[in-house]
N, C-alpha and C positions, 0 to 999 in steps of 0.2 A: 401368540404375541409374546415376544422376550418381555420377561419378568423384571420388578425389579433387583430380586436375590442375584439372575444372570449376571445386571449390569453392574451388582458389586462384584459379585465373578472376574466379569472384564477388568474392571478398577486393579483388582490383588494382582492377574497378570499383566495387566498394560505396562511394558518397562519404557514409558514415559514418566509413570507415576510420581517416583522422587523427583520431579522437577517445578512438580507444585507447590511443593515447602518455599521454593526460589521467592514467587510470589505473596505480597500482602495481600491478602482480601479476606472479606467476612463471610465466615463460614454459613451467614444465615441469609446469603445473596445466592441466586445463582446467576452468574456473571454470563452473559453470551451476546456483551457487545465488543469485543476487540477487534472486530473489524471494523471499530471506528475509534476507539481508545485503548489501547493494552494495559492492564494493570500497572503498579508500580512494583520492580520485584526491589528486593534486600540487597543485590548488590549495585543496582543504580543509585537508592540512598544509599548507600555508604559513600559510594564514587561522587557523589555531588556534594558531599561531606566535607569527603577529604578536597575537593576543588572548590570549597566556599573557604570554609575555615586555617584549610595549612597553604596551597597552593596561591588563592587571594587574597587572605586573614594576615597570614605570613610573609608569603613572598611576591606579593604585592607585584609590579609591573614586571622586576625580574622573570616571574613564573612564564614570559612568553616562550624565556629560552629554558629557565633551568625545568620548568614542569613540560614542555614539550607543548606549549599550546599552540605556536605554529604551525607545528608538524601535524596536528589533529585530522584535517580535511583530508589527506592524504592515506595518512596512518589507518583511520578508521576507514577510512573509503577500501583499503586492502582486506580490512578484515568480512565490511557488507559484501564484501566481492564472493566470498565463500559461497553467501545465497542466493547467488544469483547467474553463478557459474561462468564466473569472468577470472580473471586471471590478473595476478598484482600490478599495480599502476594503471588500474581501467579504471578503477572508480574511485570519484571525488565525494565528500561530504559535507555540502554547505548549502544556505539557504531554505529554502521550503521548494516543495514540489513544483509546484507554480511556476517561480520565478529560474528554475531549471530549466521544466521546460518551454520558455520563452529562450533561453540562452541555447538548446538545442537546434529549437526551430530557428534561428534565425541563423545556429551557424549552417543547417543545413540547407535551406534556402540558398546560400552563398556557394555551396558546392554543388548548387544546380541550377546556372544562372540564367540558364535559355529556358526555362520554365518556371509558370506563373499559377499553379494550382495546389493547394494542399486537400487533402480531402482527411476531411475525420467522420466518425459515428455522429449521430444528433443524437442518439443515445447516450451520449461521451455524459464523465462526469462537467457540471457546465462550467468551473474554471478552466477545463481542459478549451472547452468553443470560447470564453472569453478572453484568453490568452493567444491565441490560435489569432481572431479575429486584430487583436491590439496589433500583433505583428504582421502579420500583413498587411494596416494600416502604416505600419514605419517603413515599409519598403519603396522603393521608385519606381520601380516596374510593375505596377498595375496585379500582385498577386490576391488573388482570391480564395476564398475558402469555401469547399463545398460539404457540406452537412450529407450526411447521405444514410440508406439503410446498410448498416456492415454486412449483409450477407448480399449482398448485390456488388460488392467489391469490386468484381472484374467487370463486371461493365461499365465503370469508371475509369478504370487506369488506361490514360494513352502515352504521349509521348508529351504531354504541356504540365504531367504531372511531376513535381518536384520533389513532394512532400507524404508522406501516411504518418497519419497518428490515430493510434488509439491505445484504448485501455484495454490489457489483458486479462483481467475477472471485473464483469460490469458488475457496477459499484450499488446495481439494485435489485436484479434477478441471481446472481452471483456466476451467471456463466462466463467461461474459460474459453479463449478464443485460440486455434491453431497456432502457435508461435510461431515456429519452421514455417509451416507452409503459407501463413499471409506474408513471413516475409520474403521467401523464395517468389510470390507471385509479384510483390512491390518490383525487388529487383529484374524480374524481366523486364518490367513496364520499362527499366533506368530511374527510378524512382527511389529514395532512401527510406528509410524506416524508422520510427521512434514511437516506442511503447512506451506507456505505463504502468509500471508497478504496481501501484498504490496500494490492490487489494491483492497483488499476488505474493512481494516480499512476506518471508514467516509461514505463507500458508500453503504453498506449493513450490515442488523443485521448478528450478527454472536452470538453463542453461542455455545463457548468450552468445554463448562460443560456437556450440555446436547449431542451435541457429541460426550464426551467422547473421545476428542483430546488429544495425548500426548503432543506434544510439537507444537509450533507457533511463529515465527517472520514476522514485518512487520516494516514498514517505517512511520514515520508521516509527511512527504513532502510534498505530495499528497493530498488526502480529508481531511486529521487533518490539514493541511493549519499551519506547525509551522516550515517552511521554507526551501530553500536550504540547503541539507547537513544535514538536521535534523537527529535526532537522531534514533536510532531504537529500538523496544522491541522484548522482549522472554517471550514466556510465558510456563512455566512446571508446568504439574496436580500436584496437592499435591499428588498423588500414588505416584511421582517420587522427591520428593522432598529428603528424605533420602539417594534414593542412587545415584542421580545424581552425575558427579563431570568433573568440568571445565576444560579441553585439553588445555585450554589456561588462564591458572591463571596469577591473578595479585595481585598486595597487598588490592587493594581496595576490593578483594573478598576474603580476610583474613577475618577470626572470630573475632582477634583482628589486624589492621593495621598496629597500632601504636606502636606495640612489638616488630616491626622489624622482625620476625623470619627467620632464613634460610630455615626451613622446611613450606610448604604451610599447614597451617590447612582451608579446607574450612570452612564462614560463611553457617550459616544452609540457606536451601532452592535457592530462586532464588538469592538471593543477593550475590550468590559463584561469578555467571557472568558476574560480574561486574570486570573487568581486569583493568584498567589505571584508570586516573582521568578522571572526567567526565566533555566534555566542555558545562560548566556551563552558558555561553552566548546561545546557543543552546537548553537546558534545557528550560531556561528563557523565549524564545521565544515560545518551547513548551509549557508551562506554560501556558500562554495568551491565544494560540489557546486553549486551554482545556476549556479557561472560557467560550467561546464560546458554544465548546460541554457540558458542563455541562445544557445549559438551553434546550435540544435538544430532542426529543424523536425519535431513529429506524427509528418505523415504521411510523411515519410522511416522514422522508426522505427519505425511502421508497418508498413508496404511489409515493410521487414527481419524485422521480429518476425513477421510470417506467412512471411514465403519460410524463414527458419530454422526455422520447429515445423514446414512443410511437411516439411522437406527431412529434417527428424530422424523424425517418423511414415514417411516414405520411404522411410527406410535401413532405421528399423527392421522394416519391415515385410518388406523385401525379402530383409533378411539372416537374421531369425529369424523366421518366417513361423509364425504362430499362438501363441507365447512369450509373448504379450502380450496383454492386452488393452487396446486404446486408449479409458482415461476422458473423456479431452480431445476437444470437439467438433472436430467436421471441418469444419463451415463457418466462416467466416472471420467471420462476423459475431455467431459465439457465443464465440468463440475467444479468449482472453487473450493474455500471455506468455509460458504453461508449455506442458509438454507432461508426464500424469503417465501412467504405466505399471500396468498391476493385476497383481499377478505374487505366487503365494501365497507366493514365498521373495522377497519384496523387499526386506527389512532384508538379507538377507545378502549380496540382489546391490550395495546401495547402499554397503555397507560395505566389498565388495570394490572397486568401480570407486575407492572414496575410495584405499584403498590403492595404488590403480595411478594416483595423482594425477587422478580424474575426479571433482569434487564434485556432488555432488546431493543429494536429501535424500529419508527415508520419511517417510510418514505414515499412519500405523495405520488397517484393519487391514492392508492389502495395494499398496500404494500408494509406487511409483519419481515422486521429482517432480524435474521437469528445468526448472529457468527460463535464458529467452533473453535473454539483457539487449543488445538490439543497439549502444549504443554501445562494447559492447569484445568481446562473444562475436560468432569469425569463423563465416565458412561451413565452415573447415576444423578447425574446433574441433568442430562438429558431424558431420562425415564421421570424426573421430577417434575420439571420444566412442562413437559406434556399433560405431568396431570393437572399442574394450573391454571395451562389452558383449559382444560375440560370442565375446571371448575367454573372458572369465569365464564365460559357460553352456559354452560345450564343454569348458573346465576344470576346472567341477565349483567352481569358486574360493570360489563365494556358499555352497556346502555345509559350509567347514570349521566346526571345532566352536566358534571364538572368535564365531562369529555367532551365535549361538544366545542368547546373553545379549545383550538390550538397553543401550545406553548411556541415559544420564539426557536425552541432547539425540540425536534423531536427525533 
């Protein structure tokens, strides 16, 4: 079994390392939920800093032009583009996840009018099905939604299907779905494609391009670490940049805004999508986290984010040998950034590890989820992390009776 002297070993060579100083956090946590919240790094406070105090403090409504606040959803949307291997002027950043992807699906509905089926996961995260269903409910042609098993895919897709959505790392076992090849089989069907990110931005290379993705939204919360509430992107191929057109227009996705007009002309490309003003504090803090990802390479975090879920399936297996059951694929090529646990007392175990400073998180009905966020979770934050759990089952800890009632967020 790797020791823990090894996993400081790894820590001295990992040249991810200096990138944890980026990051606040206390050193008497072990932090391994950012696959639902990324820490706050030092240069997001600073950027939201400088964008409360000199940019609004100071320059006041001016800052739309002189601090570039208009330009934000666009600007920044070039820079998420890096991670996700799209190419400048594909991606917008405004709004939340959600409300994106309702503005995808309805534009793509619209570019496939002689067809009335979308099909998602029932696995999906469930704002994805609750979204999914609202808009098919605003259409005229009678479009339907069908929930299905995702690996039964192809015996769904005919000729009535419009629509594919799903999530590319589900958001509870952490597995990783084919990109290229579900959307290679969409497009035979004449079917378009829209994934979501949400657990794959930060924690796996992705590339849309090569792909061949139509459309994609995601969350920067998460692995992009640029906070609560953060802001979300979309990203549409330039094939569809012409005839896209936004179901949920605003002025900010006016060609010209500032004309007033009664009638919506969309701005060319992604920047239609962009519906309200955009909060610009928010941005700000995305901003910072980016500077982070700017000094960053893929397949370094990569490399990491598998040797880490290795190394934690590893421990665990070794230390508490059948305790578990491992949800999370074991090949690397199905494998996200988590690693989640099936364990029928899991809310108690998860609540006990919080209390002995180990964060992670449940998810009903039975389900320990542990995310690896390599540019700040060590090797030996995971050789620690295991020995907590090991404490807590042999202490019986996850059994007291203050766990037996659920919290409103677990």
């Amino acid at each position: 079994m790797t020791s823990r002297d090894e996993c400081v070993g790894l820590d001295q060579k990992d040249p991810l390392a200096e990138l944890r100083s980026e990051f606040i956090l206390d050193d008497s946590l072990i932090y391994l939920d950012g696959n639902s919240l990324g820490p706050l790094t030092t240069s997001s406070r600073e950027r939201v800093r400088t964008a409360t105090e000199r940019e609004w403090g100071e320059g006041l409504v001016r800052s739309w032009g002189s601090a570039g606040w208009m330009e934000q959803p666009t600007r920044l949307g070039d820079r998420v583009a890096r991670l996700i291997g799209a190419g400048p002027g594909a991606v917008v950043v405004a709004d939340t996840l959600t409300f994106l992807l309702a503005k995808l699906l309805g534009t793509a509905l619209e570019l496939r009018p002689g067809r009335t089926t979308v099909i998602t996961d029932r696995a999906n995260f469930h704002s994805d099905l609750y979204i999914a269903e609202g808009m098919a409910r605003l259409t005229s042609r009678g479009v339907r939604v069908v929930a299905i098993d995702r690996n039964r895919l192809d015996e769904y897709l005919n000729d009535d299907v419009a629509v594919v959505m799903l999530t590319h790392v589900d958001f509870r076992t952490g597995e990783m779905l084919d990109l290229s090849g579900i959307t290679a089989r969409v497009h035979q069907a004449g079917a378009l494609m829209i994934w979501d990110f949400a657990h794959s931005t930060g924690a796996v290379p992705l590339d849309v391009t090569t792909a061949n993705v139509d459309f994609a939204a995601g969350c920067t919360y998460k692995y992009v670490n640029a906070g609560p509430g953060g802001p979300g992107f979309a990203y549409v191929a330039p094939r569809w940049h012409a005839e896209i057109r936004n179901v949920l227009p605003g002025w900010l996705g006016h060609v010209a805004p500032f004309d007033f007009e009664e009638t919506f002309r969309p701005a060319p490309g992604v920047r239609q999508l962009v519906t309200s003003s955009p909060s610009v504090l928010a941005l700000a803090a995305l901003e910072g986290a980016l500077d982070v990802w700017d000094r960053v390479d893929m397949s370094e975090v990569r490399t990491k984010s598998l040797a880490l879920t290795d190394l934690f399936i590893e421990l665990v297996e070794e230390t508490l040998p059948g305790e578990f059951e491992i949800a999370t694929p074991r090949s690397h090529d199905q494998r996200g950034s988590q690693v989640a646990l099936r364990h029928s007392e899991g809310y108690g175990i998860v609540r006990a590890l919080l209390e002995r400073g180990v964060i992670g998180d449940f998810r009903d009905p039975d389900i320990c989820r542990f995310g690896f966020a390599p540019l700040y979770v060590r090797y030996v934050d995971v050789y620690d992390a295991v020995g907590h759990l090991v404490e807590v089952l042999e202490k019986g800890e996850h059994q007291d009776d203050r766990f037996r009632v659920r919290h409103a967020v677990t």
